[in-house]
N, C-alpha and C positions, 0 to 999 in steps of 0.2 A: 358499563364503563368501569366501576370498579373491579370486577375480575380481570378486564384486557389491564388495566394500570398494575393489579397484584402481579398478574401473570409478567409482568417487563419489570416490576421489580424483583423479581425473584430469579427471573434469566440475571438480570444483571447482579445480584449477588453470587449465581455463580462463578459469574468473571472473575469476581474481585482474587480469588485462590489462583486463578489462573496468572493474573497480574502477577500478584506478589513471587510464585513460584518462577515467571521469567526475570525478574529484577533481579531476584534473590540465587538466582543460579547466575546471570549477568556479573553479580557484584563478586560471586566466589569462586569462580572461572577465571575472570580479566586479573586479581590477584595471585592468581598459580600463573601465569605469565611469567614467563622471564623475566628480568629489567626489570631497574628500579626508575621509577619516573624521575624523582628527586637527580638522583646521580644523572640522567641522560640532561638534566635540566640546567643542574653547572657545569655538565663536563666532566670527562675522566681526570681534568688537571685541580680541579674543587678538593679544598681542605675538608679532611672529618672532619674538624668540629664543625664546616658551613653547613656539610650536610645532614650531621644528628639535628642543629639547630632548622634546618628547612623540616625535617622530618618532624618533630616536634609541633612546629607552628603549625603544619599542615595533618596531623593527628595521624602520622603515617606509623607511630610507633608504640601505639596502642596493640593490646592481642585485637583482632580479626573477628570476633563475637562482638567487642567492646565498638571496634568501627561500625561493625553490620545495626548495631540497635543505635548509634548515634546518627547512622546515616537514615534510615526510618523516622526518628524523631523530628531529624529537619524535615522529611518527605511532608511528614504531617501537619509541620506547622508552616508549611509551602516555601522552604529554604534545601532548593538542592545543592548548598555548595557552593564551593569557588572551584573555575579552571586554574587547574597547576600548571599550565602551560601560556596561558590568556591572560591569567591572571585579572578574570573579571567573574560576574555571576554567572551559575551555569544554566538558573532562571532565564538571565535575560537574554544570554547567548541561544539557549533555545527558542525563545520566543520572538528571536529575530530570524533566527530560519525557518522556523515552522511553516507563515505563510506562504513559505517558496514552495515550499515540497508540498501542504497541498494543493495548490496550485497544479503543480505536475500532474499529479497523481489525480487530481479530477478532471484535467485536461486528456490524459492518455484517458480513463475510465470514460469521457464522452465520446472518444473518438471510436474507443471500442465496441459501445452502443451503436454508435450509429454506421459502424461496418458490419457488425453483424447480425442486426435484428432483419435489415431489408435482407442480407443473402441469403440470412436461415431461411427466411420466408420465402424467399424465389426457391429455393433448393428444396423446402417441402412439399411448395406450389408443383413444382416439376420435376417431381422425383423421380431416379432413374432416366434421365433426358440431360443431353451436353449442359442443358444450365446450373442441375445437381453436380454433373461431373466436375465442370471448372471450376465450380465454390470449393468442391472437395478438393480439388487441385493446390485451389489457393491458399484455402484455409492449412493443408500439409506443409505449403512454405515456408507459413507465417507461424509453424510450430519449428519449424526445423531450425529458424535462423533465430541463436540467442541473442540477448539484449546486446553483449558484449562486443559481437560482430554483426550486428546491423546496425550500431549507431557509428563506430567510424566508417562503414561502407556508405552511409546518408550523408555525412560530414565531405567525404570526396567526392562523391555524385552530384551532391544539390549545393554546397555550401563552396567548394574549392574547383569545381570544373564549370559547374553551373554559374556559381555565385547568384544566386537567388534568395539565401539567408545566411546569416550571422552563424558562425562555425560555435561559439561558445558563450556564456553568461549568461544573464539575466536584465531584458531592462524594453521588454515588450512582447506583444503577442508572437515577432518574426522572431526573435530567441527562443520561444517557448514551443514552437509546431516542430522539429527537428527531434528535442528528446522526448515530448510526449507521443508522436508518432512512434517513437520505438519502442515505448513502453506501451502503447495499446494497441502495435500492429499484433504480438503474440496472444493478447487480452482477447482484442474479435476470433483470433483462430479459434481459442478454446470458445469463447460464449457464440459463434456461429452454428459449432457444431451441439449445442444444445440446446439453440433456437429451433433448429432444423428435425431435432430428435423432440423437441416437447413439440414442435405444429402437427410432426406426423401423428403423434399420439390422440391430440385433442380435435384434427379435422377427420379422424374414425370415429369420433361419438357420436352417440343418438342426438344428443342436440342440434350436431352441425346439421345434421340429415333431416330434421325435423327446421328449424332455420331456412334451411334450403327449399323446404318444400313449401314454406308460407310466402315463399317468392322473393325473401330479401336477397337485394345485390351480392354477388359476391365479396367485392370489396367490405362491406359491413358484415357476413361472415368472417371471413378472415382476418381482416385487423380490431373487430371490437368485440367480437363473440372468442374466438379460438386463441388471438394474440393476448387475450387481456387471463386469462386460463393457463399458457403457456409461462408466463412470464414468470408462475410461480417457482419453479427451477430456475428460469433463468435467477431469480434473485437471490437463492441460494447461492449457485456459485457466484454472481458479481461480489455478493459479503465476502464469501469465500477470497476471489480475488484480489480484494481492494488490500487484504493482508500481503498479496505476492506483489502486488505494485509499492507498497511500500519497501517491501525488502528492495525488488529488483531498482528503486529507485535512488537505494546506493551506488551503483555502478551505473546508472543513467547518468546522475548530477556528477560523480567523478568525469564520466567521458566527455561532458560537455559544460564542467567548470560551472554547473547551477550551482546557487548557494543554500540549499537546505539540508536540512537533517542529516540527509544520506552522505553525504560530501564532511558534513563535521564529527560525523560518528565514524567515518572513515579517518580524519585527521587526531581524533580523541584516540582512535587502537594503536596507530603508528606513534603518539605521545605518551601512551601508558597512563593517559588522561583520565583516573578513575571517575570523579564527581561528571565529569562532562562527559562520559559513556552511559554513565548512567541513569544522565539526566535524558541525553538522545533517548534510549531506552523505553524509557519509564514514558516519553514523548508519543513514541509509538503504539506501545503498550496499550494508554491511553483512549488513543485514538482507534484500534484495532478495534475494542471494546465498544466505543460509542458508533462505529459502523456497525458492527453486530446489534445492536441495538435497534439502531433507524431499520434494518433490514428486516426485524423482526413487526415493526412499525409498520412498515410497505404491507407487510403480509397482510395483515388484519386490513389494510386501503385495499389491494387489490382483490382480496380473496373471501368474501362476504361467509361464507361456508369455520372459517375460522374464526370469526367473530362469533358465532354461534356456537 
């Protein structure tokens, strides 16, 4: 027990370089921007002296090194700032969206489970046979069609022709099935097809073969011997993934007016919002990290061979 806890702290100090280097390119990026937030904030008709005096109060006219190590010292002492736009905390602005977008984002991440563990496993079941073909069919659909354009294609299908769910917001499960569906139908594409590629690998070992001949069911083959062996890739990429759903779940919460993260780090870049982009950010960041974590966690539960 103490080597598997060294070993996850020590992943996790890796992280920590990686964080700071996205923040810290975040925070000296979004500043070589055009525009001046201050100025966009009173108006091109705003007196200099309102806006040296906004730029002052809001420490906008500091050099650039002197903002970068003020902005870390709040990080540290858990003060990301005020919104220059909100004009509230960029704490608590995040921390009222955050539960949205995970929400989402584990909502598409179940759906994509559970579309593509049963297909991978029909498609390695019957490899080469129409049932393989049509997974591979589907699974190329559900690659082809980005976030972008399969969620207002669901919005006029199910929501405005249909009328079967809520076109936009937040405020129950029937608002929630529309964007995480679109955010986890591309999720199964990719983790189907390496459902399908880790069964064919692990139902050619001596084990399964040996399993098989002591008479156990199929079923108990394949889902507790071969699936629980397989799964080890799969959980690579689902870590892997759970970073692209956060991103793509900018452009989900935009198309469908959710109120998390993705949608206020979208309204922070169009405000030149510095503290509140980078508190989004830093949100993510975060979070990205403690999924790589847990995922390394799973491994050591699933995979008794790394424990050792």
């Amino acid at each position: 027990m103490k080597r598997v806890l060294r070993s996850l702290a020590i992943r996790l100090l890796y992280t920590l370089p990686v964080l700071w280097l996205v923040v810290s390119l975040v925070f000296f990026l979004i500043h070589l921007v055009p525009g001046d937030p201050i100025q966009q904030m009173l108006g091109d008709g705003a007196r200099p002296a309102d806006v040296t005096a906004l730029r002052h109060e809001y420490g906008l006219d500091l050099p650039l090194h002197v903002q970068y190590i003020h902005y870390w010292e709040g990080v540290l002492h858990g003060n990301l700032g005020q919104s220059l736009r909100m004009g509230q905390s960029v704490t608590a602005l995040v921390l009222n969206r955050y539960p949205y977008t995970v929400e989402l984002t584990l909502a598409a991440l179940l759906i994509g489970l559970l579309l593509s563990i049963p297909a991978g496993i029909q498609a390695a079941l019957y490899r080469g046979r129409w049932q393989d073909h049509a997974v591979g069919v589907v699974s190329l659909l559900g690659l082809s069609f980005p976030v972008f354009a399969l969620g207002p294609i669901l919005i006029l299908l199910v929501s405005i022709k249909l009328g079967w769910l809520p076109v936009s917001g937040a405020g129950g499960l029937t608002h929630l099935i529309l964007p995480a569906l679109t955010m986890g139908s591309a999720l199964a594409a990719v983790l189907t097809r390496m459902v399908r590629t880790a069964m064919l690998e692990e139902l050619g070992q001596d084990y399964i073969r040996t399993a098989r001949a002591k008479g156990l069911s199929e079923r108990r083959v394949v889902y507790v011997h071969a699936l629980r062996n397989a799964m080890i890739p799969v959980l690579t990429l689902v870590g892997l993934q759970f970073g692209a759903l956060l991103a793509g779940a900018i452009v989900t919460e935009k198309i469908f007016s959710w109120p998390g993260i993705g949608r206020l780090t979208v309204t922070a870049i169009e405000n030149r919002d510095y503290p509140l982009l980078q508190g989004c950010i830093l949100a993510v960041g975060l979070t990205y990290v403690l999924v790589n974590l847990i995922t390394d966690v799973l491994y050591l539960v699933v995979n008794p061979r790394i424990r050792d």
